[in-house]
Backbone as JSON Lines, residues from 0, in Angstrom:
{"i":0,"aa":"X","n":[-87.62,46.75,191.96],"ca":[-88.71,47.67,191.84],"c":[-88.24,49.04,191.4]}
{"i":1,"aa":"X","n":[-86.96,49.8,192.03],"ca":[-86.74,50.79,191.41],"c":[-85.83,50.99,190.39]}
{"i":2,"aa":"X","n":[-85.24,49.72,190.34],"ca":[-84.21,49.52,188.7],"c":[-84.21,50.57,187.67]}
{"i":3,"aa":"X","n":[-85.78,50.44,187.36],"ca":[-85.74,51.31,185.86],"c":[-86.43,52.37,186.28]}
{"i":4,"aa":"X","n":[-85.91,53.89,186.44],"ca":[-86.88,54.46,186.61],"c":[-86.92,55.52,185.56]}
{"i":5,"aa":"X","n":[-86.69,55.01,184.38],"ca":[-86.91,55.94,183.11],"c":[-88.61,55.49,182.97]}
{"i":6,"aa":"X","n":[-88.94,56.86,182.65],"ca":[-90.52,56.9,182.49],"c":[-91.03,56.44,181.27]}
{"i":7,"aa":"X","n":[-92.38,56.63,180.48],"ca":[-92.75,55.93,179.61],"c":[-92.38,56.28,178.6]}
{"i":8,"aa":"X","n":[-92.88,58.66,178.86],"ca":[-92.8,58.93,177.93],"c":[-91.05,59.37,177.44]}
{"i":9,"aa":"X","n":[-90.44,58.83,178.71],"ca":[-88.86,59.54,178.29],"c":[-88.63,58.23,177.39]}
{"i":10,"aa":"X","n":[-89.08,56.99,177.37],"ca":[-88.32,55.78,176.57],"c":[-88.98,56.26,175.5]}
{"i":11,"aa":"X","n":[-90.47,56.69,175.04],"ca":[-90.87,57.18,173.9],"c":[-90.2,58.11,173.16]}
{"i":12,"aa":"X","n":[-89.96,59.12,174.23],"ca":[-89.23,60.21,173.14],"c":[-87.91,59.53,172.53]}
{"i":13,"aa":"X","n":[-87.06,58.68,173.12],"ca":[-86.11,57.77,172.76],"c":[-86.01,56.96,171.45]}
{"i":14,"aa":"X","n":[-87.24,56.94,171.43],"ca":[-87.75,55.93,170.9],"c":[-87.65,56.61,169.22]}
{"i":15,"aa":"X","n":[-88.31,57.54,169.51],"ca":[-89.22,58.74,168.26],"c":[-87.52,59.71,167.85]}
{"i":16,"aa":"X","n":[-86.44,59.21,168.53],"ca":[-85.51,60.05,168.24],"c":[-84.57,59.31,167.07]}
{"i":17,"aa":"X","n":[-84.53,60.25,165.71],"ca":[-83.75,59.81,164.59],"c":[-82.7,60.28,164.48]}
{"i":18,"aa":"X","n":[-81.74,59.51,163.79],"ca":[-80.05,60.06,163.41],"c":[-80.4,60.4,161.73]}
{"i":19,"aa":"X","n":[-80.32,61.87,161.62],"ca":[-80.92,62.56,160.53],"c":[-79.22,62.84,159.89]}
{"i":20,"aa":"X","n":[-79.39,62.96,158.75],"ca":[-78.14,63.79,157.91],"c":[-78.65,64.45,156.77]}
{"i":21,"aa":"X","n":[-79.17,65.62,156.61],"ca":[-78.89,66.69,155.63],"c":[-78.14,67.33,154.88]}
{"i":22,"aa":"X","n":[-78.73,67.22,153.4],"ca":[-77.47,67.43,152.37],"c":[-77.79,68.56,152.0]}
{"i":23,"aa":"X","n":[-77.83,69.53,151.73],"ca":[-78.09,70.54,150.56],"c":[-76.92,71.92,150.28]}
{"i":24,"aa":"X","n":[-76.83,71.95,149.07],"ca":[-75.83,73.25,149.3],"c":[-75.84,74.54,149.5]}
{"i":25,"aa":"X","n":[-77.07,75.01,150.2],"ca":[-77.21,76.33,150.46],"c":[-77.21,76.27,152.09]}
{"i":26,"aa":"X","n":[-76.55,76.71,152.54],"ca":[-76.12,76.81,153.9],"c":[-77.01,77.43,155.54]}
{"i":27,"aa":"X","n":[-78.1,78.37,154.51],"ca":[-79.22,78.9,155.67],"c":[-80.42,77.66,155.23]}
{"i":28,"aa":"X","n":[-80.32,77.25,154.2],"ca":[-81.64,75.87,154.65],"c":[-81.07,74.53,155.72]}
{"i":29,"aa":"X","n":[-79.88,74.19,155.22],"ca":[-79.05,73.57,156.41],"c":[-79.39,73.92,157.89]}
{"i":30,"aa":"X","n":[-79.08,74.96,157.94],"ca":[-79.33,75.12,158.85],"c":[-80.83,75.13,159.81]}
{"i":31,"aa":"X","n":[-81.83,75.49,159.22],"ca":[-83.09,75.53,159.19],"c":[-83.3,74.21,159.62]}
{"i":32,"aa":"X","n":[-83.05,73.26,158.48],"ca":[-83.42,72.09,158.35],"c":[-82.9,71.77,160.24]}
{"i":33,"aa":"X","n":[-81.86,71.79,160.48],"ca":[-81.38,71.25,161.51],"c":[-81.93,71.93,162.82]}
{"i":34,"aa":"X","n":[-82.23,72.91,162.78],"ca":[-82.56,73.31,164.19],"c":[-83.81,73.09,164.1]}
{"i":35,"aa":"X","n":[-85.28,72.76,163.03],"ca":[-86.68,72.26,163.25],"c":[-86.41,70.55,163.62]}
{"i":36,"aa":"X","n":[-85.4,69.9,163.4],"ca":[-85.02,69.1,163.31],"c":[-84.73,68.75,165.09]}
{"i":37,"aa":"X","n":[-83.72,69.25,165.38],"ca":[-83.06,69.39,166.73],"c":[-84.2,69.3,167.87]}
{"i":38,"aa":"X","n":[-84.66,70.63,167.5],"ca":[-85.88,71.0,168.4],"c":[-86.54,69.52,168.57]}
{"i":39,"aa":"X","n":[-87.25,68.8,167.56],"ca":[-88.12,67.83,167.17],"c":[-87.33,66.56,167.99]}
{"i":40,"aa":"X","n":[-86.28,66.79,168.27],"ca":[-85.48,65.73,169.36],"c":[-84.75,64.81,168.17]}
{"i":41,"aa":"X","n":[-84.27,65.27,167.23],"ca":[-83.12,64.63,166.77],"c":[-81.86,64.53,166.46]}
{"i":42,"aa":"X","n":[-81.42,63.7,166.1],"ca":[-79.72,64.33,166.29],"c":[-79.5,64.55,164.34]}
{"i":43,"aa":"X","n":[-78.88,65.68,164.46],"ca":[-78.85,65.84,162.59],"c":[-77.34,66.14,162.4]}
{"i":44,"aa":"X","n":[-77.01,65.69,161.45],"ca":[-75.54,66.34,161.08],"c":[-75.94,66.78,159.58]}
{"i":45,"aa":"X","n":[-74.33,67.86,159.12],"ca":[-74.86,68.62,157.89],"c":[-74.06,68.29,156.98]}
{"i":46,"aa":"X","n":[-74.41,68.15,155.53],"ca":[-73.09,67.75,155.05],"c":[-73.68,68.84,153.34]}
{"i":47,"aa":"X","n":[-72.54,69.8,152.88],"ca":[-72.85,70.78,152.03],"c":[-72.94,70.28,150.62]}
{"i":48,"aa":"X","n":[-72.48,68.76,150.24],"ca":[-72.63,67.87,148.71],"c":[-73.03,66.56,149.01]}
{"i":49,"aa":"X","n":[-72.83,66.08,147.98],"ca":[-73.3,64.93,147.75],"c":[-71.94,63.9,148.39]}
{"i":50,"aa":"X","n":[-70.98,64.79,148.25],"ca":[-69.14,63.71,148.01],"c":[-69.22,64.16,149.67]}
{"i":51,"aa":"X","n":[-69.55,64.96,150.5],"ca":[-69.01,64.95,152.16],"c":[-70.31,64.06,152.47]}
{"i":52,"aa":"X","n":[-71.57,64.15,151.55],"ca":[-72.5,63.18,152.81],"c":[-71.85,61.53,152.51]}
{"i":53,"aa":"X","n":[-71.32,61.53,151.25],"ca":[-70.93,59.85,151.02],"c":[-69.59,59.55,151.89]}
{"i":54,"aa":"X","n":[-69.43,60.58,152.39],"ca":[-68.07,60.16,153.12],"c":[-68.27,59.98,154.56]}
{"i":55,"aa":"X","n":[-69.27,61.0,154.88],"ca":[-70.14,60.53,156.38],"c":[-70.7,59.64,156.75]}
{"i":56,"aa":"X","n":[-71.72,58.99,155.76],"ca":[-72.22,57.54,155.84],"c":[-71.52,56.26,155.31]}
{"i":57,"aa":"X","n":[-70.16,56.72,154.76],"ca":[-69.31,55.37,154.28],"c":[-68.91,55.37,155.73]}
{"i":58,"aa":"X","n":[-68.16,56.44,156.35],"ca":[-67.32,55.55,157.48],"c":[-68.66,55.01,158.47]}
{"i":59,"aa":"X","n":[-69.45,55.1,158.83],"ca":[-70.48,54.71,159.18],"c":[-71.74,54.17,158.39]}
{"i":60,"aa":"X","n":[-71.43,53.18,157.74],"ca":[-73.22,53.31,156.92],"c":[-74.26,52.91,157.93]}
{"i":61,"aa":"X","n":[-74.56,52.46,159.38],"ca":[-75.38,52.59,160.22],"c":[-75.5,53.4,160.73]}
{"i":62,"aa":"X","n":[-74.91,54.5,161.16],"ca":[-74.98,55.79,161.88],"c":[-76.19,56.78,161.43]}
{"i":63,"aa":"X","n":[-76.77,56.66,160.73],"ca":[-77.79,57.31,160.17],"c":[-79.34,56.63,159.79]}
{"i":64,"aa":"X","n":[-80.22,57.18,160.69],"ca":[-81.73,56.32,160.6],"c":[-81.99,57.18,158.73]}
{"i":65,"aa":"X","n":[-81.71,58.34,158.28],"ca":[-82.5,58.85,157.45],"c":[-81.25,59.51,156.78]}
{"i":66,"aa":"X","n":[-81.05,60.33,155.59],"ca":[-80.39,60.66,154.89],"c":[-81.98,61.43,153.84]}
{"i":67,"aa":"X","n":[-81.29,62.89,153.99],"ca":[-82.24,63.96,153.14],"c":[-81.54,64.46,152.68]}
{"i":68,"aa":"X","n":[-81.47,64.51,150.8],"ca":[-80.71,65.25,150.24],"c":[-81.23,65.72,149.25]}
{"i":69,"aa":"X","n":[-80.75,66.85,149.14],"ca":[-81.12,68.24,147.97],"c":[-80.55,67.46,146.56]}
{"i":70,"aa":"X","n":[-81.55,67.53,145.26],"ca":[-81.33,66.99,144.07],"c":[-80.25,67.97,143.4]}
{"i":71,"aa":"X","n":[-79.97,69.68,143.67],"ca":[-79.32,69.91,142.33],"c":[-78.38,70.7,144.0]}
{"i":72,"aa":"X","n":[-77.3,70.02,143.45],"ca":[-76.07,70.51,144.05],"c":[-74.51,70.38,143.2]}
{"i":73,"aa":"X","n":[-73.64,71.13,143.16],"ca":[-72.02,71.11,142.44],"c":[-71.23,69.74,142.91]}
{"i":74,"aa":"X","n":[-70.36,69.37,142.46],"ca":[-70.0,67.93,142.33],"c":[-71.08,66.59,142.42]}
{"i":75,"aa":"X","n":[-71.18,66.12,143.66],"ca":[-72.18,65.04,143.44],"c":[-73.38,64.96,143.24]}
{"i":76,"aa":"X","n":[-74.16,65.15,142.77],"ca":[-75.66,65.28,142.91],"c":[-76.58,64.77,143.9]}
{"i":77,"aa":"X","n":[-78.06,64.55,143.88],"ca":[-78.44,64.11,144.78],"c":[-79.05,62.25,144.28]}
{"i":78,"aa":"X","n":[-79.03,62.29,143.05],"ca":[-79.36,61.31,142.14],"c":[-77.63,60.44,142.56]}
{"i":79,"aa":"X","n":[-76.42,60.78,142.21],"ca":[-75.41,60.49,142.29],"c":[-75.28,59.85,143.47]}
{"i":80,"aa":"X","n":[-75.59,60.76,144.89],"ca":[-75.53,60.33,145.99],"c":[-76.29,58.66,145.9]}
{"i":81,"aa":"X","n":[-77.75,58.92,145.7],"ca":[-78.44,57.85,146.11],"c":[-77.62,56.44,145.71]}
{"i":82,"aa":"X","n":[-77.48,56.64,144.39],"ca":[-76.66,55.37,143.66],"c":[-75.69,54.87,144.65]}
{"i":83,"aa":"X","n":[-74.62,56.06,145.27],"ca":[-73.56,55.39,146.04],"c":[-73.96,54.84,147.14]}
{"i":84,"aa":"X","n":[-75.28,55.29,148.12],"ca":[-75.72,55.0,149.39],"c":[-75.9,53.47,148.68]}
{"i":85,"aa":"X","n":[-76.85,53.23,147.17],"ca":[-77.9,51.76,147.4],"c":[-76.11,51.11,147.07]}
{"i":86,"aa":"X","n":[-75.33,51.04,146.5],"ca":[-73.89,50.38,146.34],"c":[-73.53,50.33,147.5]}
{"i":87,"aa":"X","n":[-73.35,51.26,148.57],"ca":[-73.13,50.93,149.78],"c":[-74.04,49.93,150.38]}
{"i":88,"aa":"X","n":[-75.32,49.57,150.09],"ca":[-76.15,48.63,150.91],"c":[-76.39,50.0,152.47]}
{"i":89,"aa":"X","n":[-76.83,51.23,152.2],"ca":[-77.17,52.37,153.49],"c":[-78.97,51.64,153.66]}
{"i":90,"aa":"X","n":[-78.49,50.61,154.64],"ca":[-79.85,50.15,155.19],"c":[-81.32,51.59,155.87]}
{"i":91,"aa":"X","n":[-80.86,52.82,156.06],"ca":[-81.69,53.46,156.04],"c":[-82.61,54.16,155.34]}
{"i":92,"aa":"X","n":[-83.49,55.31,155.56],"ca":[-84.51,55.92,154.16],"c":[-83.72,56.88,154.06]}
{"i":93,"aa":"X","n":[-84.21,57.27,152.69],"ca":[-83.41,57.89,151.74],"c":[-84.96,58.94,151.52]}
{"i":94,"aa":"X","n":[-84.44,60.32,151.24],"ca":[-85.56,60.98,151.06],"c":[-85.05,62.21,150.44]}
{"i":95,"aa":"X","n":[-85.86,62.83,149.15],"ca":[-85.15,64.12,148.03],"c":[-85.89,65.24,148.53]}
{"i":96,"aa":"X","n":[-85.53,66.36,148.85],"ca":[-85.99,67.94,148.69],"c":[-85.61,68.56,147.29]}
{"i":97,"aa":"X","n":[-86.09,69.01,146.17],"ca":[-85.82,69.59,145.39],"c":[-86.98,70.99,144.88]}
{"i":98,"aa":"X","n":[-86.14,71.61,144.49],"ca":[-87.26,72.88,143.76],"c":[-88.02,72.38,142.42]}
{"i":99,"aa":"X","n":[-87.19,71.49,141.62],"ca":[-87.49,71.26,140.46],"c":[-86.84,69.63,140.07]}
{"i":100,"aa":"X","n":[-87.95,68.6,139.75],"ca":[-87.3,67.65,139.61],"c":[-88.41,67.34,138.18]}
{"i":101,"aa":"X","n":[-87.71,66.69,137.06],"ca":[-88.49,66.35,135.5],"c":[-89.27,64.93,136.24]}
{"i":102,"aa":"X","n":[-90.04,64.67,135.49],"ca":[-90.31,62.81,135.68],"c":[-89.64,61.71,135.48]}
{"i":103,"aa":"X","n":[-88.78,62.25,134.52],"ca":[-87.55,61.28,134.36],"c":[-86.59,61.14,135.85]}
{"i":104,"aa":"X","n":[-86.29,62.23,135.96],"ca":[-85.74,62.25,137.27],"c":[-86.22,61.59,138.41]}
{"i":105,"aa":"X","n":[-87.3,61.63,138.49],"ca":[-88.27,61.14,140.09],"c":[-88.39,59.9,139.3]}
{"i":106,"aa":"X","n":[-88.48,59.68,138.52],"ca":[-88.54,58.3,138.4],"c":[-87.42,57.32,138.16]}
{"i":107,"aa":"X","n":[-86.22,57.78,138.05],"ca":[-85.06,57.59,138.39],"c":[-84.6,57.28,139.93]}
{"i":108,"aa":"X","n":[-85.0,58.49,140.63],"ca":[-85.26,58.21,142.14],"c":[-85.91,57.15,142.42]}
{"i":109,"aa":"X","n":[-86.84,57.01,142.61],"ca":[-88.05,55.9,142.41],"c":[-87.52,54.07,142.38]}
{"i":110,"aa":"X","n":[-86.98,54.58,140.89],"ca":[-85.98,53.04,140.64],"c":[-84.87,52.9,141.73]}
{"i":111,"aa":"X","n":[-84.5,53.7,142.52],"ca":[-83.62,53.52,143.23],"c":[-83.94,53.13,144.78]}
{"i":112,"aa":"X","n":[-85.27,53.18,144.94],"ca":[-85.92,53.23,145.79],"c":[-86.5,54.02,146.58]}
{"i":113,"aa":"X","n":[-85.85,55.01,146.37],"ca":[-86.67,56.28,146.92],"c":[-87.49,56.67,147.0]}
{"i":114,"aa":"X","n":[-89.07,56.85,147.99],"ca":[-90.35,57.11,148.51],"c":[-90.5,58.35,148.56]}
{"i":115,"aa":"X","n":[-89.69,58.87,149.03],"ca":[-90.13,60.54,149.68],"c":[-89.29,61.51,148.92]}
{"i":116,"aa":"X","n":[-90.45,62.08,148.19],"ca":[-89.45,63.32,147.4],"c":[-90.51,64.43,147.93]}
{"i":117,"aa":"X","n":[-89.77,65.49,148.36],"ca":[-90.39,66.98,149.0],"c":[-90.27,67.94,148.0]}
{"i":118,"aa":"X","n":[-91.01,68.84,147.46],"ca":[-90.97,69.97,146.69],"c":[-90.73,71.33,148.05]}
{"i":119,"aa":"X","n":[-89.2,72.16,147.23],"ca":[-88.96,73.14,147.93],"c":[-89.91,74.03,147.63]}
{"i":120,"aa":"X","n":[-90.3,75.01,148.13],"ca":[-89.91,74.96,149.79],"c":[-90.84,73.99,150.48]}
{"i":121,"aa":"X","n":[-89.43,73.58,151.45],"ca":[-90.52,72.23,152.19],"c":[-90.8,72.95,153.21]}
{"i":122,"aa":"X","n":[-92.27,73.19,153.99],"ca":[-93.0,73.36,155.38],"c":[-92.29,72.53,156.44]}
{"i":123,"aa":"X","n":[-91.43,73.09,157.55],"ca":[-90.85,72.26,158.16],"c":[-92.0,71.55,159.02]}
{"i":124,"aa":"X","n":[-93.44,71.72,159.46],"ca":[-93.84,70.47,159.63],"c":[-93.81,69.29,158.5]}
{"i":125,"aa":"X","n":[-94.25,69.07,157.63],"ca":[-93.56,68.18,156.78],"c":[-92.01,67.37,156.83]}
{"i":126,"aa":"X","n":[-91.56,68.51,156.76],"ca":[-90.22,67.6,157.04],"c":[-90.02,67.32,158.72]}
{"i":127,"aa":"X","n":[-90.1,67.4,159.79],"ca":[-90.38,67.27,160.92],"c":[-91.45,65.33,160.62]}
{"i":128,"aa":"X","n":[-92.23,65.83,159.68],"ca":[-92.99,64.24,159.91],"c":[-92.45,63.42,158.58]}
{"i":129,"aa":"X","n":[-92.07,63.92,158.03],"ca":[-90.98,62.74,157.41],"c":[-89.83,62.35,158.13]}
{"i":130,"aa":"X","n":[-89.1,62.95,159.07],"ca":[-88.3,62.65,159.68],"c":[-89.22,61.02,160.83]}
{"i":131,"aa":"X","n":[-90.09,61.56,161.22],"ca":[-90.84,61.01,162.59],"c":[-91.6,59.35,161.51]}
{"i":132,"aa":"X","n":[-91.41,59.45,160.32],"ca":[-92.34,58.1,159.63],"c":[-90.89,56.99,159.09]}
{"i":133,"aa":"X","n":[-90.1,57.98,159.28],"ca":[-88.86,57.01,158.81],"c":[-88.64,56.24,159.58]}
C-alpha cells in the first residue's frame, strides 16, 4: 500500500520532462534558450556548432529526446548537422530556429525529415511547446 508514494502529478511532470540539446552560435540565445527551457522542467545541454552538437549525440545518440539547432552557424551548419544526426539513425526530433531560411533550404530540411522549423526570434512560449510536443 505504501510502496509507491510518488504522486500523480510528480510521475507527470516526469513524464513531460525532455533531454533537450541546443545548438546555436550566439551564446546569450543559448543561454535563454536553456534557462526557459530549465525552468519548463527540462534537462538541456548547449553545444556552440554544428561539429560539438555531433559529437554530443554521437557518443550518445539516445541521450537526447530533441535536438534544436540554429541553420546559419561557422563550421557545421545546421542543414550539415541534420544529415549527420539522420546517418547516425538520432531516433529523436530534430527541430530548426533560423532568422532566414530560402525554400530551397526548408525544403531540404523537410527531405530530411524535419517538421519544426521556428523563425527567429522564437517566443519562448513556442519553443517551451515545441519542446513539450516532441
Amino acid at each position: 500500500m505504501w510502496a509507491d508514494m510518488t504522486t500523480v502529478s510528480e510521475k507527470n511532470a516526469a513524464k513531460k520532462s525532455k533531454r533537450v540539446l541546443y545548438v546555436d552560435d550566439m551564446r546569450e540565445l543559448r543561454e535563454v534558450a536553456r534557462l526557459a527551457l530549465t525552468r519548463a522542467g527540462h534537462k538541456v545541454a548547449l553545444a556552440p556548432d554544428g561539429g560539438d552538437a555531433f559529437t554530443l549525440v554521437s557518443a550518445d545518440p539516445t541521450g537526447y529526446d530533441i535536438v534544436i539547432t540554429d541553420h546559419h552557424m561557422a563550421g557545421m551548419n545546421g542543414l550539415e548537422l541534420v544529415m549527420k544526426l539522420r546517418e547516425l539513425h538520432f531516433p529523436g526530433t530534430i527541430a530548426i530556429v533560423s532568422s532566414e531560411l530560402n525554400l530551397d533550404v526548408e525544403d531540404e530540411y523537410r527531405k530530411l525529415g524535419v517538421e519544426k522549423i521556428l523563425n527567429k526570434p522564437v517566443e519562448l512560449a513556442h519553443l517551451r511547446a515545441l519542446v513539450a510536443e516532441s
